[in-house]
Biotite code that builds the C-alpha atoms (Angstrom):
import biotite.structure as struc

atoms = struc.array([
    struc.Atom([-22.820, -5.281, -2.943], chain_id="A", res_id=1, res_name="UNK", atom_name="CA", element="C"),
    struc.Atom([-22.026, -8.667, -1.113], chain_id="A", res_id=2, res_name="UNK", atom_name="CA", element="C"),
    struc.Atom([-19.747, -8.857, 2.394], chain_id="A", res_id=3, res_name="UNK", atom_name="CA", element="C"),
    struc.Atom([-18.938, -11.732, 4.047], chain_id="A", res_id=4, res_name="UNK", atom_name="CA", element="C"),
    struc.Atom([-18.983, -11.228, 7.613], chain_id="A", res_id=5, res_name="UNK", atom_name="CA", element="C"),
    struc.Atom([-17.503, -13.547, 10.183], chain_id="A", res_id=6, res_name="UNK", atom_name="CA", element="C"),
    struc.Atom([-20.049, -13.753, 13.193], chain_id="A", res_id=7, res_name="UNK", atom_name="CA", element="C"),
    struc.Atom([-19.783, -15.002, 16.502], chain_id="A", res_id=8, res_name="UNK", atom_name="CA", element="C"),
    struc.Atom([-20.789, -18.757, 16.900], chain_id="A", res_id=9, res_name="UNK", atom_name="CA", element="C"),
    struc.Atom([-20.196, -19.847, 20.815], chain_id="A", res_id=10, res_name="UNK", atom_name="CA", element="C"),
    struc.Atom([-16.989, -20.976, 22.334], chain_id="A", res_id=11, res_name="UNK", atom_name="CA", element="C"),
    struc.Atom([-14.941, -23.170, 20.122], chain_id="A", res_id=12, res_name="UNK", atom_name="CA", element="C"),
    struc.Atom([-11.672, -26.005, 21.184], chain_id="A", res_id=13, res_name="UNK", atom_name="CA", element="C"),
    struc.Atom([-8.694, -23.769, 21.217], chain_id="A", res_id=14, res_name="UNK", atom_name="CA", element="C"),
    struc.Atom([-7.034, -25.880, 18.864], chain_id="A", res_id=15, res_name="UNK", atom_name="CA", element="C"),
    struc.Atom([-9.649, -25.861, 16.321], chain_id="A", res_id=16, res_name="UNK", atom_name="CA", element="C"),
    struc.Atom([-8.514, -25.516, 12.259], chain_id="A", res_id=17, res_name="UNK", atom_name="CA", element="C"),
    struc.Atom([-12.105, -24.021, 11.580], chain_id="A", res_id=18, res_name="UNK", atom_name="CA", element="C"),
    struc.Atom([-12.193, -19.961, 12.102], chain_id="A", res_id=19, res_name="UNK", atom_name="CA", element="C"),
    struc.Atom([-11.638, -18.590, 15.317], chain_id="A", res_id=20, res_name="UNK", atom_name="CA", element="C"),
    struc.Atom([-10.128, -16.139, 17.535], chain_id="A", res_id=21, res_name="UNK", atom_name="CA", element="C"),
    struc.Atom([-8.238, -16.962, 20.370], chain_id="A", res_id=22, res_name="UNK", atom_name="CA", element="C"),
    struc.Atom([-6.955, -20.678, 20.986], chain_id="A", res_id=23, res_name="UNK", atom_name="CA", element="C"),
    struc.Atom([-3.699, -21.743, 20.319], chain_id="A", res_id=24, res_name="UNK", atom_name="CA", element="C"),
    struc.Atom([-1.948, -20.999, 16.791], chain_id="A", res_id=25, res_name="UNK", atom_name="CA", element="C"),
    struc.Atom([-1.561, -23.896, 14.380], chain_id="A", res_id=26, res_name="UNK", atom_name="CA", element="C"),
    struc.Atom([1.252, -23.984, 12.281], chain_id="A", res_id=27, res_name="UNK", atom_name="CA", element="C"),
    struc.Atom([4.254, -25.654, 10.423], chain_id="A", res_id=28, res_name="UNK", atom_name="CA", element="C"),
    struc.Atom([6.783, -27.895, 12.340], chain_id="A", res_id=29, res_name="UNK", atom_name="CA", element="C"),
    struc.Atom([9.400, -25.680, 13.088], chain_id="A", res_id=30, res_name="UNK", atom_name="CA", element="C"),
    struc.Atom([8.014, -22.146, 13.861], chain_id="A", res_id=31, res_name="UNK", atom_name="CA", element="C"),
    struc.Atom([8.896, -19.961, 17.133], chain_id="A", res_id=32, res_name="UNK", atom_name="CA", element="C"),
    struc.Atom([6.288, -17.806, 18.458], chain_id="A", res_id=33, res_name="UNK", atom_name="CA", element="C"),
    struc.Atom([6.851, -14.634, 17.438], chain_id="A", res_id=34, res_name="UNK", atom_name="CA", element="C"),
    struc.Atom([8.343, -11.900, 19.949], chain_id="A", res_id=35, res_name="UNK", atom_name="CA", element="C"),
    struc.Atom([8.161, -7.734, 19.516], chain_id="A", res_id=36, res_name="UNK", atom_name="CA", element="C"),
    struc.Atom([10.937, -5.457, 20.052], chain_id="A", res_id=37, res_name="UNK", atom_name="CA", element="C"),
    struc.Atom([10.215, -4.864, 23.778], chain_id="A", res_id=38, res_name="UNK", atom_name="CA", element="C"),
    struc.Atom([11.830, -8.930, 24.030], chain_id="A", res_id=39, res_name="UNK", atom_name="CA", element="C"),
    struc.Atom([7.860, -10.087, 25.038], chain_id="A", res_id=40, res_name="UNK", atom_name="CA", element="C"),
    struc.Atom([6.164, -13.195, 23.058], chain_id="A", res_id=41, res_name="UNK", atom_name="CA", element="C"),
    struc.Atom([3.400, -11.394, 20.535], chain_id="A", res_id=42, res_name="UNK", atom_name="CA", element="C"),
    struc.Atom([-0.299, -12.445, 21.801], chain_id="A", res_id=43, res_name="UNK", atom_name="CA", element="C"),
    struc.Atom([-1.898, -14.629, 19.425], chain_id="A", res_id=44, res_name="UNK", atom_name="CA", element="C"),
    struc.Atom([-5.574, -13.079, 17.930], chain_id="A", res_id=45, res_name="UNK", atom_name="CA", element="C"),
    struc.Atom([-6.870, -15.208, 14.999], chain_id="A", res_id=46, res_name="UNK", atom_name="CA", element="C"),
    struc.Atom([-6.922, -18.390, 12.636], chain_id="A", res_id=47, res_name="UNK", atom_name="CA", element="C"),
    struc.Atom([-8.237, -17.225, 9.483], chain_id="A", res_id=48, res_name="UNK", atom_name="CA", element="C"),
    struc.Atom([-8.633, -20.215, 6.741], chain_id="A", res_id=49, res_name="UNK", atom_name="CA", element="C"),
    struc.Atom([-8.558, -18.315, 3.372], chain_id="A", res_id=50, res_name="UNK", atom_name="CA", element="C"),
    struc.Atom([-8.622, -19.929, -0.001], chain_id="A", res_id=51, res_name="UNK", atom_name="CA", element="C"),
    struc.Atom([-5.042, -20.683, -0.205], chain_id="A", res_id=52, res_name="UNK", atom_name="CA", element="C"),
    struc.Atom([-3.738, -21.345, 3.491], chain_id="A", res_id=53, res_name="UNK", atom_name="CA", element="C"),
    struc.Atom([-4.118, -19.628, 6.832], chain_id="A", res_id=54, res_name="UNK", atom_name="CA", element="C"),
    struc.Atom([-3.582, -16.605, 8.464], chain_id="A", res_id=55, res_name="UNK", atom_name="CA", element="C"),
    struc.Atom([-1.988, -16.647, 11.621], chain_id="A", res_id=56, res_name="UNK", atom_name="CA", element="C"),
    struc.Atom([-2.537, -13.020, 13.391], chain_id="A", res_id=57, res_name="UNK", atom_name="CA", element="C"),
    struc.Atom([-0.406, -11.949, 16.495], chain_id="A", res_id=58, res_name="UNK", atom_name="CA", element="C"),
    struc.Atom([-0.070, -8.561, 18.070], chain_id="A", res_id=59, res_name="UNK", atom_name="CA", element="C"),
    struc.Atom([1.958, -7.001, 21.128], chain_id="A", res_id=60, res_name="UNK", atom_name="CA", element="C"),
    struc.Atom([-0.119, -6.537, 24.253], chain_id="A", res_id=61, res_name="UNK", atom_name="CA", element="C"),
    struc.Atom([2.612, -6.581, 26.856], chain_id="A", res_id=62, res_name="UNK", atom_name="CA", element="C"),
    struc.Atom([2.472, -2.420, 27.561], chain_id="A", res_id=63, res_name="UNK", atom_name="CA", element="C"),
    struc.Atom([-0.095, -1.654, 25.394], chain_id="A", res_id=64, res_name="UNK", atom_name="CA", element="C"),
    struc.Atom([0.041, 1.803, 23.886], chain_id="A", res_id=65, res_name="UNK", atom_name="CA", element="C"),
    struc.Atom([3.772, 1.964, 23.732], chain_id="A", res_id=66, res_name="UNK", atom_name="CA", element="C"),
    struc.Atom([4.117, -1.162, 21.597], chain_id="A", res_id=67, res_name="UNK", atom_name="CA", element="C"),
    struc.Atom([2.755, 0.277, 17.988], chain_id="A", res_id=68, res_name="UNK", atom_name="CA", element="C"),
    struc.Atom([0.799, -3.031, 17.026], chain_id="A", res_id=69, res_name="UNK", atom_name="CA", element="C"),
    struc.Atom([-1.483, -0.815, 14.863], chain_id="A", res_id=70, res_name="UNK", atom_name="CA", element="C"),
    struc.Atom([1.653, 0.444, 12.821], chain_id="A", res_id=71, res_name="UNK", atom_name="CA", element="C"),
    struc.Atom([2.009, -2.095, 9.776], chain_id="A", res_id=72, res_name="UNK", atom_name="CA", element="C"),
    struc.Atom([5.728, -1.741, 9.969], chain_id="A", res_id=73, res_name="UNK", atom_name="CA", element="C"),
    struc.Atom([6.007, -2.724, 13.860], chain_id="A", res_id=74, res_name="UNK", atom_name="CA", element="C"),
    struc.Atom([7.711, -5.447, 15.331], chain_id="A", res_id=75, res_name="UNK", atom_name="CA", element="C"),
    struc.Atom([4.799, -5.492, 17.623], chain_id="A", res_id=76, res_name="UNK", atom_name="CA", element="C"),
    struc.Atom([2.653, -7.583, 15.470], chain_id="A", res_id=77, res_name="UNK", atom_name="CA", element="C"),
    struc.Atom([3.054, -10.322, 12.835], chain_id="A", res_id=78, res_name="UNK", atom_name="CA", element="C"),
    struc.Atom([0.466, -12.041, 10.392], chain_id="A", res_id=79, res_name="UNK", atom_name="CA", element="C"),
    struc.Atom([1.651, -15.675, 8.788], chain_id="A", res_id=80, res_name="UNK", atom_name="CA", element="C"),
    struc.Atom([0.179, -16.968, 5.238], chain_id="A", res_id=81, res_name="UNK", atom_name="CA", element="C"),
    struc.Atom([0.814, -20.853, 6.248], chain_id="A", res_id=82, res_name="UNK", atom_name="CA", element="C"),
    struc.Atom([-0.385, -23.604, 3.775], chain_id="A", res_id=83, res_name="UNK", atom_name="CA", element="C"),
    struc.Atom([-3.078, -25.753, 5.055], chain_id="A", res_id=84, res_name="UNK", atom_name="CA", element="C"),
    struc.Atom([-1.609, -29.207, 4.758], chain_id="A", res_id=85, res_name="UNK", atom_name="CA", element="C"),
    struc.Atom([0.526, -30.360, 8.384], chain_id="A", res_id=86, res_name="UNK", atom_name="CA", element="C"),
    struc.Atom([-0.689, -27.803, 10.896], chain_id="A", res_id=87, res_name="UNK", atom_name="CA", element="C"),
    struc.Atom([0.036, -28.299, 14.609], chain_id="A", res_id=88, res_name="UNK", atom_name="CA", element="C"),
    struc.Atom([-0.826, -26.611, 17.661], chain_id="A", res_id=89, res_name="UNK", atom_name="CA", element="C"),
    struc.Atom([2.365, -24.759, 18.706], chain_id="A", res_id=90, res_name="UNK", atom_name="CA", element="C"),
    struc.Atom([4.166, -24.817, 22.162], chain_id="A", res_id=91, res_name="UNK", atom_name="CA", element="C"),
    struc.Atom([3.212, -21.594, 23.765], chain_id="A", res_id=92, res_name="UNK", atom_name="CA", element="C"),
    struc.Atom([5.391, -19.549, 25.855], chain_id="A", res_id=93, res_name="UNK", atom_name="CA", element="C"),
    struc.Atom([5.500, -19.807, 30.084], chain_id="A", res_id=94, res_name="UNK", atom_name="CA", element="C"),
    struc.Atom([5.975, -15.646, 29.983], chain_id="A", res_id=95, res_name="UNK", atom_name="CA", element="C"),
    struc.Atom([4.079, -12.931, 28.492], chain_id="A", res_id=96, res_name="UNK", atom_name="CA", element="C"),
    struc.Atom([0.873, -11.924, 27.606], chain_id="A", res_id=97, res_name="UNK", atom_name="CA", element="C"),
    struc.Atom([0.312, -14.369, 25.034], chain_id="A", res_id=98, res_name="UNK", atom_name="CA", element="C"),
    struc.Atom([-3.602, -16.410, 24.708], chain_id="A", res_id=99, res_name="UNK", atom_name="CA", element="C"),
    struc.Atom([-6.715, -14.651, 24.967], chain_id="A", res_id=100, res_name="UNK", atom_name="CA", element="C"),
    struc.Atom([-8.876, -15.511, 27.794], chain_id="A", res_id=101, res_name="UNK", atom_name="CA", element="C"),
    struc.Atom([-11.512, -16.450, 25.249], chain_id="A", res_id=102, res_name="UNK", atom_name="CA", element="C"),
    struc.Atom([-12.157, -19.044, 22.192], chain_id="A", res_id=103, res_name="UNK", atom_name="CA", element="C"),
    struc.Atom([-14.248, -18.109, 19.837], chain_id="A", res_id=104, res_name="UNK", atom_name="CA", element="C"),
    struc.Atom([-15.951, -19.881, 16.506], chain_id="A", res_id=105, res_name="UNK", atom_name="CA", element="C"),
    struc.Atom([-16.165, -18.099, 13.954], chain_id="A", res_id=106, res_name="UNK", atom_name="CA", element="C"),
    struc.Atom([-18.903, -18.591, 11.134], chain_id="A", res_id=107, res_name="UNK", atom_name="CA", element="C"),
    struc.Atom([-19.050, -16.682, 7.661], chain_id="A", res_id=108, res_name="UNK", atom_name="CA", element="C"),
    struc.Atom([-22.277, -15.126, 6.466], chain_id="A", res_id=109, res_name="UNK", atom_name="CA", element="C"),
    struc.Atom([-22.617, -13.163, 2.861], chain_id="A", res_id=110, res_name="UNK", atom_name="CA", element="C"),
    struc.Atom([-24.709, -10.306, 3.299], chain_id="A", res_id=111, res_name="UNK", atom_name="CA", element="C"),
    struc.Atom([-26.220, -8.207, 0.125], chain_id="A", res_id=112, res_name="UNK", atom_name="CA", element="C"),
    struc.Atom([-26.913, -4.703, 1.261], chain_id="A", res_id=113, res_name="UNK", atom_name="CA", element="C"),
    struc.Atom([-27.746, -1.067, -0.615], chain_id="A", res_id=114, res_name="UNK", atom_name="CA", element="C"),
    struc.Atom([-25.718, 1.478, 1.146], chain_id="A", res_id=115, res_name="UNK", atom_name="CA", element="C"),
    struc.Atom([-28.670, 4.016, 0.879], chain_id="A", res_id=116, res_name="UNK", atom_name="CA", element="C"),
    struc.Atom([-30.350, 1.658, 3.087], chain_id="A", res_id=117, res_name="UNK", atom_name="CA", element="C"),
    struc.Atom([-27.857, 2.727, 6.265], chain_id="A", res_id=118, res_name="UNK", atom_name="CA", element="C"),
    struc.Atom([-29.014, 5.442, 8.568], chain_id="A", res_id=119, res_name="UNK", atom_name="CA", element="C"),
    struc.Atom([-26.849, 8.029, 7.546], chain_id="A", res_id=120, res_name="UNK", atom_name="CA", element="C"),
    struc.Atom([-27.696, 11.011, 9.616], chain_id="A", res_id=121, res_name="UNK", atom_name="CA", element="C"),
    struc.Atom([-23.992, 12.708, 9.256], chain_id="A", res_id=122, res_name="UNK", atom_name="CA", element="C"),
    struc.Atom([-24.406, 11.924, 5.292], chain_id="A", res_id=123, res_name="UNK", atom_name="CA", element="C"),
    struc.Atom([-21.126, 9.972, 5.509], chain_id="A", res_id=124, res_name="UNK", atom_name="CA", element="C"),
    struc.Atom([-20.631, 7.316, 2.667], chain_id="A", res_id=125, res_name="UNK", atom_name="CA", element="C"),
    struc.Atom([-20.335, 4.097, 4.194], chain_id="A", res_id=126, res_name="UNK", atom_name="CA", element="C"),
    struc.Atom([-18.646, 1.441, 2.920], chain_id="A", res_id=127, res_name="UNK", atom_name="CA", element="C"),
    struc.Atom([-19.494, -1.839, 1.959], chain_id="A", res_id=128, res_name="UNK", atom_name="CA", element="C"),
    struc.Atom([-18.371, -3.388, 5.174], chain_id="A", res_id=129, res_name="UNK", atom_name="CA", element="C"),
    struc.Atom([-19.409, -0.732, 7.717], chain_id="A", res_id=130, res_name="UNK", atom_name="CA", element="C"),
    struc.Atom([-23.824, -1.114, 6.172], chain_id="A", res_id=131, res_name="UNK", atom_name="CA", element="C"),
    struc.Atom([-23.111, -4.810, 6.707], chain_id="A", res_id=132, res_name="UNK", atom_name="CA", element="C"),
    struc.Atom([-21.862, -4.919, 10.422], chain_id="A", res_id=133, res_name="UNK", atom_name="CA", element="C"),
    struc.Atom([-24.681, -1.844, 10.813], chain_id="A", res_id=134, res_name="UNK", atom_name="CA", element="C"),
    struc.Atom([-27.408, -4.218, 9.304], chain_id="A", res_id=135, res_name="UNK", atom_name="CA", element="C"),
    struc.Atom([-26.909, -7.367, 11.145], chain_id="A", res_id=136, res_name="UNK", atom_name="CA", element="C"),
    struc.Atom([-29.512, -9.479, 12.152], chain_id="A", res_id=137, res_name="UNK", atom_name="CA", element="C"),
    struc.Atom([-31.562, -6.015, 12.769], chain_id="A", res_id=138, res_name="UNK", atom_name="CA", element="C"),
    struc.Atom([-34.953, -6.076, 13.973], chain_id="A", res_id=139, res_name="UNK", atom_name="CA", element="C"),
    struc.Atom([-37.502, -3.983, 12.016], chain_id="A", res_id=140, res_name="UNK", atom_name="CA", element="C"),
    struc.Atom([-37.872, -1.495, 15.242], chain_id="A", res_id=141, res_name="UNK", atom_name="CA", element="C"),
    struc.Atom([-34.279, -1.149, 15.495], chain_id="A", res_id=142, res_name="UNK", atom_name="CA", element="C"),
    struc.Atom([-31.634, 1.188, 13.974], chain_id="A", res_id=143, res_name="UNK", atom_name="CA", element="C"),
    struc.Atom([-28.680, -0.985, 14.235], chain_id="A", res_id=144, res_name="UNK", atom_name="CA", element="C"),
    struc.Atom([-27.948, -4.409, 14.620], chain_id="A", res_id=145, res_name="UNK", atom_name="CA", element="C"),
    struc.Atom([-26.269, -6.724, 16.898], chain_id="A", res_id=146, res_name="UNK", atom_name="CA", element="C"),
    struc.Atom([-23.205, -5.094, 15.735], chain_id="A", res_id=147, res_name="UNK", atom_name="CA", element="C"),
    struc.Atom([-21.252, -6.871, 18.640], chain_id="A", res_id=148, res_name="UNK", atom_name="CA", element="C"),
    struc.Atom([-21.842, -10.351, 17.019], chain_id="A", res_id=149, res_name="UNK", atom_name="CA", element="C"),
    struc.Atom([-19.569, -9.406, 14.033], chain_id="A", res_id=150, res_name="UNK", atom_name="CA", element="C"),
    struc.Atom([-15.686, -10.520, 14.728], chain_id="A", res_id=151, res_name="UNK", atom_name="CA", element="C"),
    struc.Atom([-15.104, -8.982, 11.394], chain_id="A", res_id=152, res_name="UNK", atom_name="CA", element="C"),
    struc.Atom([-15.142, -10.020, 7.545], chain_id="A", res_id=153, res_name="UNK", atom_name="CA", element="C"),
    struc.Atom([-13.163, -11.475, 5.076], chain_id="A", res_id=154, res_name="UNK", atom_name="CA", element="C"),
    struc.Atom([-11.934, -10.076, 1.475], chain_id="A", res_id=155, res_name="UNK", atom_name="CA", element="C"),
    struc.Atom([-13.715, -7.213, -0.319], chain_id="A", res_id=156, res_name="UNK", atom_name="CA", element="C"),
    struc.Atom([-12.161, -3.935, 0.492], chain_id="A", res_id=157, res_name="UNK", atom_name="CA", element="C"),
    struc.Atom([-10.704, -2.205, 3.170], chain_id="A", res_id=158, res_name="UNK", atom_name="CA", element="C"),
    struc.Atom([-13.097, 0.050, 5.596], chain_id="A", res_id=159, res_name="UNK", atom_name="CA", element="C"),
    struc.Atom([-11.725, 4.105, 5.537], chain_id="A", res_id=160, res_name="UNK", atom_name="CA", element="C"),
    struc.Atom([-8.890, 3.510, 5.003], chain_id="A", res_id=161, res_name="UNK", atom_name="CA", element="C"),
    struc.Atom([-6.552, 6.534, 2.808], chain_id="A", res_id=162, res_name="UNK", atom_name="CA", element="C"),
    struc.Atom([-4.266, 4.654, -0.053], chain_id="A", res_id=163, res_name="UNK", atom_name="CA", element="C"),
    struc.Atom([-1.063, 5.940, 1.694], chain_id="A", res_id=164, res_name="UNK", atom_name="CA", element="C"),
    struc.Atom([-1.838, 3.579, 5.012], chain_id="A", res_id=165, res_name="UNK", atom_name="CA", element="C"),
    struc.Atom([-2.017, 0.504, 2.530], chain_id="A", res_id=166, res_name="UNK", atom_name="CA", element="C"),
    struc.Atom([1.160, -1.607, 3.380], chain_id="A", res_id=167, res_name="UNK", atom_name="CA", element="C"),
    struc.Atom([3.789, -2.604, 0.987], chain_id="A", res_id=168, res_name="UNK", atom_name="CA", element="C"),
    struc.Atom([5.172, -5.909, 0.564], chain_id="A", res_id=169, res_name="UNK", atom_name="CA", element="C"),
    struc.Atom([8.872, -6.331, 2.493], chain_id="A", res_id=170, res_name="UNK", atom_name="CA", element="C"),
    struc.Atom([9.723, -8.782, -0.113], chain_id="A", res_id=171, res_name="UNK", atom_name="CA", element="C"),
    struc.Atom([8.345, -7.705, -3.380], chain_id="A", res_id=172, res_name="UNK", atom_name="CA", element="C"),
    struc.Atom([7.463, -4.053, -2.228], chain_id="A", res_id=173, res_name="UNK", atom_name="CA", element="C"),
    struc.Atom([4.397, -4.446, -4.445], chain_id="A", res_id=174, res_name="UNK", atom_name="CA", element="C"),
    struc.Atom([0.929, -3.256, -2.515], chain_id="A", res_id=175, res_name="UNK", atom_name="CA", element="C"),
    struc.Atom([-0.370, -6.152, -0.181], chain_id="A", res_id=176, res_name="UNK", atom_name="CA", element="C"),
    struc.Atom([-3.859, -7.181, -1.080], chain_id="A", res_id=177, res_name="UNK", atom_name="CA", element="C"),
    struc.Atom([-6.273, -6.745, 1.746], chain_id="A", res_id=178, res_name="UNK", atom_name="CA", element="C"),
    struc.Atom([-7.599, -9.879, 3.144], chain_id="A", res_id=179, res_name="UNK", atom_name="CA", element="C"),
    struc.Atom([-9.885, -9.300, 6.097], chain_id="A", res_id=180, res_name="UNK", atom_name="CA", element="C"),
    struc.Atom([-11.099, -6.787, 8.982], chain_id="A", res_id=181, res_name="UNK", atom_name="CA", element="C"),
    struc.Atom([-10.970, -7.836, 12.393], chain_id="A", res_id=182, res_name="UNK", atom_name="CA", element="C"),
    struc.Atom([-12.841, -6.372, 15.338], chain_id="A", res_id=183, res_name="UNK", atom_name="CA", element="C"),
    struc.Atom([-11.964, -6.744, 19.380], chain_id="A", res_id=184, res_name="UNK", atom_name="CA", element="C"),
    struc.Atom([-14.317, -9.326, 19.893], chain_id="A", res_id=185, res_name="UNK", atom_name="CA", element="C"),
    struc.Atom([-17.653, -10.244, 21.400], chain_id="A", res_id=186, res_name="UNK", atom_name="CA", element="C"),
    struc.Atom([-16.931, -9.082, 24.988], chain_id="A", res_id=187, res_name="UNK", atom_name="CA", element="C"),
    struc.Atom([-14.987, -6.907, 26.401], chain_id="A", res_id=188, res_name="UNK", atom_name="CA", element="C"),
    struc.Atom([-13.957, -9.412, 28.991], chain_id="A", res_id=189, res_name="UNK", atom_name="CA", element="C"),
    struc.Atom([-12.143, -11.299, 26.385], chain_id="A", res_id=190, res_name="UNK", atom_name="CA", element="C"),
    struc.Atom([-11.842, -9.230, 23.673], chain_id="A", res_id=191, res_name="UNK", atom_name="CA", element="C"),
    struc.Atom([-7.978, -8.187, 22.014], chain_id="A", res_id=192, res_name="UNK", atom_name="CA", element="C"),
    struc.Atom([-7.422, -4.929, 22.467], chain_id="A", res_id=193, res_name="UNK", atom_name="CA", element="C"),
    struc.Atom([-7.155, -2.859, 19.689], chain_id="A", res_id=194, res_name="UNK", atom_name="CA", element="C"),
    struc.Atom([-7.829, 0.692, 21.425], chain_id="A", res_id=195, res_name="UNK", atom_name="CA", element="C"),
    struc.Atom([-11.082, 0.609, 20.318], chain_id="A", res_id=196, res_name="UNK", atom_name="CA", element="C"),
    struc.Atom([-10.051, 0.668, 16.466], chain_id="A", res_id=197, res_name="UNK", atom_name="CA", element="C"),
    struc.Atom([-10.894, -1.688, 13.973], chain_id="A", res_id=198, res_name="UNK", atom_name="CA", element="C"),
    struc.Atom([-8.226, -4.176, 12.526], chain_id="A", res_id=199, res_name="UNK", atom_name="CA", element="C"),
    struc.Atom([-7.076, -4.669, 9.198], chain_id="A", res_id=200, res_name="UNK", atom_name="CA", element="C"),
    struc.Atom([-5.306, -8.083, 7.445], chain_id="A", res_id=201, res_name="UNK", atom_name="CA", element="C"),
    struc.Atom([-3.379, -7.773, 4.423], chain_id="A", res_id=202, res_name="UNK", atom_name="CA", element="C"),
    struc.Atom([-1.229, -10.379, 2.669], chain_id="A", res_id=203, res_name="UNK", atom_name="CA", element="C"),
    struc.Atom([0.948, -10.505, -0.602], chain_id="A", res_id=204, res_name="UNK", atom_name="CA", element="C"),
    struc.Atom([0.014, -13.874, -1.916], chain_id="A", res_id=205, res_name="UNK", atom_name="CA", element="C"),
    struc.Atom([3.426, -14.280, -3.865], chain_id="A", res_id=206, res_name="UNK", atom_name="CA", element="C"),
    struc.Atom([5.258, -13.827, -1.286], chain_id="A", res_id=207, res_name="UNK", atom_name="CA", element="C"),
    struc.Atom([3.239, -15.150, 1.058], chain_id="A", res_id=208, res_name="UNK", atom_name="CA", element="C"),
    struc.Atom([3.828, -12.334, 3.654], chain_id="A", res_id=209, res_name="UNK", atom_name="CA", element="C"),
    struc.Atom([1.266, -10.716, 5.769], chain_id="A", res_id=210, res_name="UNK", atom_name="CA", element="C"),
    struc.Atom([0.708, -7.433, 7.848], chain_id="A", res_id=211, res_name="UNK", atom_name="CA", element="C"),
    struc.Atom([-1.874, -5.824, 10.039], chain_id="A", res_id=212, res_name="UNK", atom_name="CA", element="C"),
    struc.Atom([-2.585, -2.431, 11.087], chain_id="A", res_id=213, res_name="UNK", atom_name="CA", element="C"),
    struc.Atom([-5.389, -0.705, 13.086], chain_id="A", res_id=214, res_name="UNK", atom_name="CA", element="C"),
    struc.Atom([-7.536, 2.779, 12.523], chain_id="A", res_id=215, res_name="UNK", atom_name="CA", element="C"),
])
């Protein structure tokens, strides 16, 4: 069972095209920042270089908890599939909540785990993703891991989550293919805030279309 993780690797330029969170977005001549129903500019989270572009991931953080960015039919958050080729940093708005107070580099790391090697005291099956995060770069002594160090991962499959909160394509309609988890970040100082839930990426690769949700 193999996860790649994407782990915390120092402070990073904010308009680097290598994985981060935080920074300024990249993207296509052209674009406008994205803005939630409440009329406020969406705060920009990631850059996520995947095998056939980037994804771009904003959320609402202007009155947090009445702004559904964890609802993957919201206004209140947006995720772009841009191609790779002609990305610039984009202009970012005077108003809003919209940079996090933090860059961060990401690096990618494939882990092999069992999942009967997890502590599993509540004998809940874990999933692939969850024994890697719980694993990290744990000492012998230890039960868990630097668990704090991991931003997230990219591809394999989603983390508890039921078939009926996968999103559907607005284009196509056809089931969006999951393309990374995200987590709030390495401090809470700069982290995004996702209530304390863990963030989900999905994109429909035809379409090129993207959404996010949280749970």
């Amino acid at each position: 069972m193999k996860t790649t993780l994407m782990i915390y690797d120092g402070p990073a330029p904010a308009d680097s095209d290598a994985p981060r969170t935080g920074g300024v977005p990249l993207a296509p001549a052209g674009f406008d920042w994205p803005l939630c129903g409440c009329g406020g500019p969406l705060q920009f989270f990631a850059h996520l270089p995947v095998e056939d572009g980037v994804l771009s991931v904003f959320l609402c953080q202007n009155d947090p908890g009445v702004c559904e960015f964890w609802d993957a039919g919201s206004s209140a958050n947006r995720v772009f599939l841009f191609p790779r080729e002609e990305l610039r940093p984009v202009a970012v708005p005077e108003a809003g909540l919209t940079l996090l107070p933090a860059t961060s580099a990401i690096r990618t790391h494939v882990v092999t785990l069992d999942p009967e090697e997890a502590d599993d005291d509540e004998d809940i099956e874990l999933g692939a993703y969850d024994v890697a995060r719980q694993g990290w770069n744990r000492e012998p002594a230890e039960r868990f891991g630097k668990q704090r160090e991991v931003l997230g991962s990219l591809g394999g499959s989603p983390s508890y989550l039921e078939d009926d909160r996968l999103p559907a394509c607005p284009s196509c309609t056809g089931t969006m293919e999951f393309a990374a988890h995200l987590e709030e970040g390495i401090a809470r100082e700069t982290a995004m805030n996702l209530g304390g839930q863990l963030g989900y990426v999905f994109v429909c690769r035809t379409c090129r279309k993207g959404s996010f949700l949280t749970d």
